[in-house]
Structures are given as C-alpha cells and as structure tokens.
N, CA, C and O atoms as CSV, one atom per row, in Angstrom:
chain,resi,resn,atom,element,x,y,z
A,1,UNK,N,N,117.080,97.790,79.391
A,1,UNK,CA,C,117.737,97.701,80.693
A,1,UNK,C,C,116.856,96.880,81.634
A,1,UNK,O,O,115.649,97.103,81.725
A,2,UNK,N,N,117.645,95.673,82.520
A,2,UNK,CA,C,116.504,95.164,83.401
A,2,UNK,C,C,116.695,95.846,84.587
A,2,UNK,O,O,117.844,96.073,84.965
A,3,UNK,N,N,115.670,96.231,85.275
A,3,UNK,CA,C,115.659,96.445,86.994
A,3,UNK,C,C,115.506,95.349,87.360
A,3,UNK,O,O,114.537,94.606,87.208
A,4,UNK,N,N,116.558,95.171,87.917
A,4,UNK,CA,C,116.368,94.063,89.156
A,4,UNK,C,C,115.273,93.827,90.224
A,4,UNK,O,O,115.129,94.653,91.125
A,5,UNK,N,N,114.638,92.922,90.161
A,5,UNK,CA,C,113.761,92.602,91.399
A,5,UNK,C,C,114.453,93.073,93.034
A,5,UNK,O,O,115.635,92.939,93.348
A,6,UNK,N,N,113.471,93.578,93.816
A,6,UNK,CA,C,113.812,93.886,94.857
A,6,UNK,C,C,113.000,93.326,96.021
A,6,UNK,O,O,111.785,93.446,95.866
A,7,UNK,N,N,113.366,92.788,97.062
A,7,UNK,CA,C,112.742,91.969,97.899
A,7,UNK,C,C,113.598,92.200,99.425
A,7,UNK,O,O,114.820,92.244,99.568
A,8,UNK,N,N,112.799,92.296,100.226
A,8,UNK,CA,C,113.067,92.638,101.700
A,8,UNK,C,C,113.456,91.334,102.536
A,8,UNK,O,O,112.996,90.204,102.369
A,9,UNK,N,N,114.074,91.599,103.144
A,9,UNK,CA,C,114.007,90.663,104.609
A,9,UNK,C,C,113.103,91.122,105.481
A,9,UNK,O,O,112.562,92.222,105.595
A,10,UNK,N,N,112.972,89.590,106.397
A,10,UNK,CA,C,111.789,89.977,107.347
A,10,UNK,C,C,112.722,90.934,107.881
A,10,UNK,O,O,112.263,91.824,107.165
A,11,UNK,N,N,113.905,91.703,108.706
A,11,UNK,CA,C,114.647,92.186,109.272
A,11,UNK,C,C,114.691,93.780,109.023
A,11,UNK,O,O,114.868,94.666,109.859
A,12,UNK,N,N,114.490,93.885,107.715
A,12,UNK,CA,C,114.202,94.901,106.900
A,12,UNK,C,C,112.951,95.797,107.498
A,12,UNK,O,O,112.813,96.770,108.240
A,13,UNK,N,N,112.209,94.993,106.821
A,13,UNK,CA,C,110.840,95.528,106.822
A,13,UNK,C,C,110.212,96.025,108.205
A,13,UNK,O,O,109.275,96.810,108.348
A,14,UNK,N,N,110.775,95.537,108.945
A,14,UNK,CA,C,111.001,95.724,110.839
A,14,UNK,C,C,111.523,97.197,110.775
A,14,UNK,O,O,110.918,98.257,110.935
A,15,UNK,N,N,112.721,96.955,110.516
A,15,UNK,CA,C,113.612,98.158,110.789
A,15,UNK,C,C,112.588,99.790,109.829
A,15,UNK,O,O,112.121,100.917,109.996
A,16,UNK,N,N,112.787,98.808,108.964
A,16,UNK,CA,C,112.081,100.531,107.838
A,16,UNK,C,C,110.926,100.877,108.341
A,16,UNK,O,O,110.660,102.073,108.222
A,17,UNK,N,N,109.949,100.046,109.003
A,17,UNK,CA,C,108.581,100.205,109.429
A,17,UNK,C,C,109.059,101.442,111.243
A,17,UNK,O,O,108.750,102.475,111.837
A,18,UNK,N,N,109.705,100.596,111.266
A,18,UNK,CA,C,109.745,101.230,113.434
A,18,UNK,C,C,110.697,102.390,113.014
A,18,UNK,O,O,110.493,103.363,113.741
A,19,UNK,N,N,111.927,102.675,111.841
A,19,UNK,CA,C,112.435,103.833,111.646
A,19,UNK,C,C,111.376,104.967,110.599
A,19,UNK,O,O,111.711,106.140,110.436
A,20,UNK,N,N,110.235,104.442,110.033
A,20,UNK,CA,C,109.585,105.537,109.125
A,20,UNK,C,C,110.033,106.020,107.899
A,20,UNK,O,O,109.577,107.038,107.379
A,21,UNK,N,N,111.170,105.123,107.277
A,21,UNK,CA,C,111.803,105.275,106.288
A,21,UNK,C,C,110.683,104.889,105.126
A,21,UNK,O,O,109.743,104.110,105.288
A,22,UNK,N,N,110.991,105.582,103.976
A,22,UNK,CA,C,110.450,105.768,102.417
A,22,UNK,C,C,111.139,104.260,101.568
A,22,UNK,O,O,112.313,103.941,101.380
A,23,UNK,N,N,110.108,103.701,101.263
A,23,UNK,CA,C,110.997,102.289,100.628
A,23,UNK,C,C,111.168,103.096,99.428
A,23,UNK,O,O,112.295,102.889,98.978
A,24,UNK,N,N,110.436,104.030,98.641
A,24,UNK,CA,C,111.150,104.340,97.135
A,24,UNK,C,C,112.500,104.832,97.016
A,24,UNK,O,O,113.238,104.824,96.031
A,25,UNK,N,N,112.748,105.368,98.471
A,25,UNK,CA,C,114.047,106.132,98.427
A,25,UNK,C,C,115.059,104.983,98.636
A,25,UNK,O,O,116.107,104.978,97.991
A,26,UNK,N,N,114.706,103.813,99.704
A,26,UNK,CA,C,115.776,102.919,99.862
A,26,UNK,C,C,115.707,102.575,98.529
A,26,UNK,O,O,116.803,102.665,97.976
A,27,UNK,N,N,114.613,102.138,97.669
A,27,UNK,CA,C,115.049,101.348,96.595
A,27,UNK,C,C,116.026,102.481,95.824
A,27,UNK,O,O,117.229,102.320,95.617
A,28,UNK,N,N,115.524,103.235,95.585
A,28,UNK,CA,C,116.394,104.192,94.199
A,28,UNK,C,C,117.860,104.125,95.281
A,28,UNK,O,O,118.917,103.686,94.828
A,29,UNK,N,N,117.794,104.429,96.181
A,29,UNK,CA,C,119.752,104.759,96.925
A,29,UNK,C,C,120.001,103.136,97.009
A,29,UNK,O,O,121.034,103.191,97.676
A,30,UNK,N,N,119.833,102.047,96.851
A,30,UNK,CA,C,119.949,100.739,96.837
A,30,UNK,C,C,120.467,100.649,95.191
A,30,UNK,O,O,121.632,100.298,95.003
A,31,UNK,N,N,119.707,100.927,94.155
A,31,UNK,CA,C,120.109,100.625,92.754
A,31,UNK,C,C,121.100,101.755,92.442
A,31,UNK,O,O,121.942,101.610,91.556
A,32,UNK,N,N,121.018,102.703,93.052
A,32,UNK,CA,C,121.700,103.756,92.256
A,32,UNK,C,C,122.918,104.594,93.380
A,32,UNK,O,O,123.141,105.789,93.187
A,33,UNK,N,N,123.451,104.040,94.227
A,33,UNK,CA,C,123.968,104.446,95.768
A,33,UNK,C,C,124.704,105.802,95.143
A,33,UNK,O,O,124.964,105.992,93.955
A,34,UNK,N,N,124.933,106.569,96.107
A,34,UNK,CA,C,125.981,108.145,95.796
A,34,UNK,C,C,127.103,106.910,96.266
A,34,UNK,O,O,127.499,106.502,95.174
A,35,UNK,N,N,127.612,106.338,97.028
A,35,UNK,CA,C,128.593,105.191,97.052
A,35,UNK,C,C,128.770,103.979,97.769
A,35,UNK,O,O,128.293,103.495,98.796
A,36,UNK,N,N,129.386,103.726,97.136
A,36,UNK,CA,C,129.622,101.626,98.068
A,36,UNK,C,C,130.660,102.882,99.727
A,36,UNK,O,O,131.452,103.820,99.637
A,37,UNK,N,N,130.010,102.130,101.012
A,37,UNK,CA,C,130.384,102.496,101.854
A,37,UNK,C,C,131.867,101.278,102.373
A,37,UNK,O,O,133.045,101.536,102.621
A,38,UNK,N,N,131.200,100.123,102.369
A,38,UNK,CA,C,131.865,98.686,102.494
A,38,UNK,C,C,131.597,97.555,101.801
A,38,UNK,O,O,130.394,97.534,101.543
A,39,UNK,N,N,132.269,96.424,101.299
A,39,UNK,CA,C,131.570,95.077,100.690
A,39,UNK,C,C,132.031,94.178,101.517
A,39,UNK,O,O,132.940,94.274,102.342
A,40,UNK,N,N,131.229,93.134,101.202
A,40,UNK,CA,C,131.372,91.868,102.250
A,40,UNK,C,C,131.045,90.703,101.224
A,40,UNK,O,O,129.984,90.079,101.210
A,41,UNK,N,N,132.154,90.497,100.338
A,41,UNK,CA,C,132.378,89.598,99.377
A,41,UNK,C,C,131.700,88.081,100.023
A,41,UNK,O,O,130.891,87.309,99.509
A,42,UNK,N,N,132.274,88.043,101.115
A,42,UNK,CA,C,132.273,86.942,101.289
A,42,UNK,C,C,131.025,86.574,102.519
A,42,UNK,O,O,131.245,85.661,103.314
A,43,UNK,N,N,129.864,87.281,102.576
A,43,UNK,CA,C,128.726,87.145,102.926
A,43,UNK,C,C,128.384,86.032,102.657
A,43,UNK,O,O,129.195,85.382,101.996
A,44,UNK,N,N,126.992,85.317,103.068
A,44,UNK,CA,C,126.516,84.390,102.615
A,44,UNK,C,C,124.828,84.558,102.925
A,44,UNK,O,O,124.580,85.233,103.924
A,45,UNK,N,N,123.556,83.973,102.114
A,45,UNK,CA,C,123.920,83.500,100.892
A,45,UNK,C,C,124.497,83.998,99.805
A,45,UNK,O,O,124.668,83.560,98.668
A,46,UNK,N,N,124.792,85.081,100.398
A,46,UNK,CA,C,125.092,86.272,98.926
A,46,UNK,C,C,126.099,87.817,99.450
A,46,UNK,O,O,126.008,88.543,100.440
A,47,UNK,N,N,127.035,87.832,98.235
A,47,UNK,CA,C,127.952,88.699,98.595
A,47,UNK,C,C,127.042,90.073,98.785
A,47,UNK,O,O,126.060,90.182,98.051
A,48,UNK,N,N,127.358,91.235,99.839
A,48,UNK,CA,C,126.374,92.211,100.211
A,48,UNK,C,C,127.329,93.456,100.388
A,48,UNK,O,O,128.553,93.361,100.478
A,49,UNK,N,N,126.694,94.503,100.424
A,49,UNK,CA,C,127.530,95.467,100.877
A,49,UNK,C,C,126.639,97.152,101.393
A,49,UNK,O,O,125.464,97.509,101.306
A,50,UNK,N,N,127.497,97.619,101.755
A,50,UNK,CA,C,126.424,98.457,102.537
A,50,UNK,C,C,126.764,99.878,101.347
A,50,UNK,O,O,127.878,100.174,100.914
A,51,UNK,N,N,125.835,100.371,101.121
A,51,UNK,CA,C,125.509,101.579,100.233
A,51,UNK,C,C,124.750,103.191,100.845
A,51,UNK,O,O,123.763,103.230,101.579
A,52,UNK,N,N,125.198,103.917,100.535
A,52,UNK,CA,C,125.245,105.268,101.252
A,52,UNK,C,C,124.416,105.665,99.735
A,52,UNK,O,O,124.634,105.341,98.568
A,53,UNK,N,N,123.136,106.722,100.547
A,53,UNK,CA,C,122.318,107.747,99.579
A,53,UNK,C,C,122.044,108.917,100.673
A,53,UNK,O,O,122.311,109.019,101.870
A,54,UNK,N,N,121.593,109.497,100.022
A,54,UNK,CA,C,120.742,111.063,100.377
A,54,UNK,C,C,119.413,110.568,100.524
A,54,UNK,O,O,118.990,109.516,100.045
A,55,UNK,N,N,118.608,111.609,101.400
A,55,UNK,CA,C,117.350,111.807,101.254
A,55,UNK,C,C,117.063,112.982,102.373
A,55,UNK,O,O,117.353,112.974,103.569
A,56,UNK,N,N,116.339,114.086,101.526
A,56,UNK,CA,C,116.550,115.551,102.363
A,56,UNK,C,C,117.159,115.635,103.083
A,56,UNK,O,O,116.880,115.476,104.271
A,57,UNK,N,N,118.468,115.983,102.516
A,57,UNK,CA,C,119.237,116.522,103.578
A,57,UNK,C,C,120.295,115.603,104.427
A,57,UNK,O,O,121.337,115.854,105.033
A,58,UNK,N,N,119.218,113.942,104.080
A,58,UNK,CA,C,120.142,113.229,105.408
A,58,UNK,C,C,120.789,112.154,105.024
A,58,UNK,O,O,120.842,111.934,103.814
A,59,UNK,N,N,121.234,111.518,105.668
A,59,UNK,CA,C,122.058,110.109,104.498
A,59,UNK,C,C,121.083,108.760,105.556
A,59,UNK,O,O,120.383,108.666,106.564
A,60,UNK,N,N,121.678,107.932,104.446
A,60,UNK,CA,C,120.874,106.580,105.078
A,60,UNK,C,C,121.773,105.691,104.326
A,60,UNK,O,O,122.153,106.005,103.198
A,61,UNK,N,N,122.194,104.407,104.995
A,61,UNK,CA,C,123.177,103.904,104.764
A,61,UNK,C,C,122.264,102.374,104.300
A,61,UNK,O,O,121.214,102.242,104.927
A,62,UNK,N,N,122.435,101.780,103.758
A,62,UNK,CA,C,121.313,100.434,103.296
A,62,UNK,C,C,122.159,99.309,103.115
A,62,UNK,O,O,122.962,99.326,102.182
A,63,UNK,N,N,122.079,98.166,104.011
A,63,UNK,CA,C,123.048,97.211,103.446
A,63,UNK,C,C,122.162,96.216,102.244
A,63,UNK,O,O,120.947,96.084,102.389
A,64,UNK,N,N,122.557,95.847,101.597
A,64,UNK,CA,C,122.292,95.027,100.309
A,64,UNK,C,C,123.053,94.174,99.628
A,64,UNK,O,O,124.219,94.384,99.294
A,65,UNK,N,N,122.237,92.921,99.345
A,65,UNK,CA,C,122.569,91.538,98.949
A,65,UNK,C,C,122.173,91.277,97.422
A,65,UNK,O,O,121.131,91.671,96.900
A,66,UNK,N,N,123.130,90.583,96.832
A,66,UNK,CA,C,122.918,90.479,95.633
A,66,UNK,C,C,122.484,89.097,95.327
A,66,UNK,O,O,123.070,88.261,96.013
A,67,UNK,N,N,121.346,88.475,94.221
A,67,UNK,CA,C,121.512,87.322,93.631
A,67,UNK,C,C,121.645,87.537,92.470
A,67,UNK,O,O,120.628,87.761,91.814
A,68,UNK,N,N,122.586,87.541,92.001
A,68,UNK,CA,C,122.956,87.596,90.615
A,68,UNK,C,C,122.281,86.997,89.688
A,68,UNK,O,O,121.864,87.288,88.566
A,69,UNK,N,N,122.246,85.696,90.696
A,69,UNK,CA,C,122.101,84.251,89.505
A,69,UNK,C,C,120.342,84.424,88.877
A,69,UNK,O,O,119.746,84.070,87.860
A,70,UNK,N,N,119.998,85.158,90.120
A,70,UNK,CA,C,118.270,85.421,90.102
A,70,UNK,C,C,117.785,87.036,89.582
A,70,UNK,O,O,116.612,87.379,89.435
A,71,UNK,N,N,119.191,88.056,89.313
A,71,UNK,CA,C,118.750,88.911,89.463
A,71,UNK,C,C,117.831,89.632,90.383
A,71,UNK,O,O,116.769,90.230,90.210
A,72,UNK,N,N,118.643,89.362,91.505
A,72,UNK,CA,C,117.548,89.985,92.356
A,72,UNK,C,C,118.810,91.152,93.772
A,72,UNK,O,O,119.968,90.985,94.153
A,73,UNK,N,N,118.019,91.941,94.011
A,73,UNK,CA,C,118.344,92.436,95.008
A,73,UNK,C,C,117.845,92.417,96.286
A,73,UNK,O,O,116.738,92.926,96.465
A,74,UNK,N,N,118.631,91.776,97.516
A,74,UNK,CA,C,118.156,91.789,98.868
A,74,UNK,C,C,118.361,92.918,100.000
A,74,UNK,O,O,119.435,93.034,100.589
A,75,UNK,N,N,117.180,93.789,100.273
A,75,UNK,CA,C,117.748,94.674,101.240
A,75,UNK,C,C,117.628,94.584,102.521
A,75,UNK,O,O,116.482,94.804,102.911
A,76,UNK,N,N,118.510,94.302,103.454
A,76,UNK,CA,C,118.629,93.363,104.186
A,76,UNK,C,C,118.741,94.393,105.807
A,76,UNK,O,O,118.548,93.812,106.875
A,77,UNK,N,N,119.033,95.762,105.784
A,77,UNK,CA,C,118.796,96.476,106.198
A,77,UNK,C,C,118.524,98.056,106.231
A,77,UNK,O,O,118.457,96.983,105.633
A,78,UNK,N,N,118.381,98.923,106.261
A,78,UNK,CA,C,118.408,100.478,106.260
A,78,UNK,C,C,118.729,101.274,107.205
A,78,UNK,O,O,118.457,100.586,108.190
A,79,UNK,N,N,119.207,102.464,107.675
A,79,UNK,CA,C,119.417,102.971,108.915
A,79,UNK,C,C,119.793,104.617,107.963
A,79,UNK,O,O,120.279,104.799,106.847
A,80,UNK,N,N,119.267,105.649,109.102
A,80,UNK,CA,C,120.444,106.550,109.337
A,80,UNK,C,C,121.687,106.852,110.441
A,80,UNK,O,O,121.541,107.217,111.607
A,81,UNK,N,N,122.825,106.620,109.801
A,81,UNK,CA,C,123.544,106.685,110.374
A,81,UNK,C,C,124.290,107.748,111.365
A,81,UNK,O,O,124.203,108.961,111.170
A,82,UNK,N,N,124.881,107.294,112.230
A,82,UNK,CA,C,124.988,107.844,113.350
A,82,UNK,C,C,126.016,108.629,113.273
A,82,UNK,O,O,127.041,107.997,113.019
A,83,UNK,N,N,126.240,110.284,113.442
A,83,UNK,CA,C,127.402,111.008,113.176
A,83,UNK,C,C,128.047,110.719,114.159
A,83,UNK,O,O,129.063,111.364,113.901
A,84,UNK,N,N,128.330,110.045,115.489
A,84,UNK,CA,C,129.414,109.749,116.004
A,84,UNK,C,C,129.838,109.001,115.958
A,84,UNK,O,O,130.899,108.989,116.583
A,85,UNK,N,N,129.464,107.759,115.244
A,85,UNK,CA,C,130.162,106.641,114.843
A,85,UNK,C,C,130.789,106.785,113.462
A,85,UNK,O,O,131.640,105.946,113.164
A,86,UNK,N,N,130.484,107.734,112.579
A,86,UNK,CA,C,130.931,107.489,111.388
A,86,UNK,C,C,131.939,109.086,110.746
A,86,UNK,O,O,131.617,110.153,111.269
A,87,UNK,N,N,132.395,109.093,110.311
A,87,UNK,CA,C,132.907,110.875,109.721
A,87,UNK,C,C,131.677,111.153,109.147
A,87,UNK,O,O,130.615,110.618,108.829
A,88,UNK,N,N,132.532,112.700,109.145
A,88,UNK,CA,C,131.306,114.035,108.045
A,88,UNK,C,C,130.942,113.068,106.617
A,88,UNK,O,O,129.816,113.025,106.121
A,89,UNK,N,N,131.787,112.538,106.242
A,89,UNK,CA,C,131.524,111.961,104.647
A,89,UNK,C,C,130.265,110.362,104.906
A,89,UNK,O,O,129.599,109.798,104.038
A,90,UNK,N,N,130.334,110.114,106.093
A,90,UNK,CA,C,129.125,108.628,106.631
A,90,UNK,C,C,129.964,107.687,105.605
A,90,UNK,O,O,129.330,106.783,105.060
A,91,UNK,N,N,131.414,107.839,105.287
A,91,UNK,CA,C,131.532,106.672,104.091
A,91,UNK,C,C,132.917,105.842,105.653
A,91,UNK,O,O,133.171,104.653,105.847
A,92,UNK,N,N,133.347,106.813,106.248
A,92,UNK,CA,C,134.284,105.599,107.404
A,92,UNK,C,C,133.629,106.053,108.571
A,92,UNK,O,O,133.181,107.085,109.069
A,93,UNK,N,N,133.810,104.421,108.876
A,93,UNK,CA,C,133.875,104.584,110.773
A,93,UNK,C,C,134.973,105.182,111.659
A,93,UNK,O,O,136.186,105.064,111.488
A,94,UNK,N,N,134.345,105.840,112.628
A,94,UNK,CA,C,135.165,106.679,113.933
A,94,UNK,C,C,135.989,105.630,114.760
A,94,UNK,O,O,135.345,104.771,115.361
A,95,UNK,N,N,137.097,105.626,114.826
A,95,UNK,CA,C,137.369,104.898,116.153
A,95,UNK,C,C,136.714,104.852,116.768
A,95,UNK,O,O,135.916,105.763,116.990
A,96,UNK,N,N,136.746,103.568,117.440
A,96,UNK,CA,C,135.905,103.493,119.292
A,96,UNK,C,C,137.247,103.335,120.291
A,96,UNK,O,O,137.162,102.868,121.426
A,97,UNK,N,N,138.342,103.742,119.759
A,97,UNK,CA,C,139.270,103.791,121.129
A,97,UNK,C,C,139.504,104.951,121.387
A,97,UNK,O,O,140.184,105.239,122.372
C-alpha cells in the first residue's frame, strides 16, 4: 500500500500552529476522514475537498487537495468547526437567513 506524501501550505501551518492542533491527527482524519463533508471538483491546482474526523471528543473539519499525478496530499487548511454554523452531524451548514 502507498501512503501518500503529505505536505502543508504556508496557510496551513499558520492556522494549525495559532489553533494548537495535532498534525498526526490531521494527517490520519485527512487519509482516513469519518466523511467527505463537501468536494470542490473543480478547485485549482487541484480538485480538494473538505473532510470531517474526531479527535477527543471534538470534530475538526480539514480541507484537502489532491495531486494525484504526484501522489501527494495537500492540506490546505484545518479548523474546529463551529456548532452554529454547521448541524449536530458538522457534515451541513446552518442557514444564515
């Protein structure tokens, strides 16, 4: 089995550093998500999509970019997400009207 290479954005590494997030956990909920939240086929340079995991207790939502051609994975951001923007399940967004 190959693991894919995994590589940050400068954008990333910002965010995970000033939020205190665990990169082993983004990586494992990045390769292995509990589920695809949204895709964005048509991203560029690379189709991306945002992926929902656990970690004690809490969810963290990770958007991620694929290079196929390179085998590689781009994680392009991380967050925990916000229960008033999203339902109990963090997989849809709340209205804002």
């Amino acid at each position: 089995m190959n693991i894919p290479r995994i590589i940050y954005t400068r954008h990333a590494r910002r965010r995970i550093l000033e939020r205190g997030l665990d990169v082993d956990h983004i990586e494992r909920i990045a390769l292995e998500p509990v589920a695809i939240v949204e895709s964005y086929p048509e991203d560029t340079p690379f189709p991306s999509r945002l992926v929902l995991g656990w970690h004690d207790g809490a969810p963290l939502h990770i958007l991620v970019a694929e290079d196929s051609s390179r085998g590689t994975i781009v994680i392009v951001t991380a967050y925990h997400p916000d229960p008033e923007r999203w339902d109990d399940t963090f997989l849809v967004r709340r209205s804002t009207s």
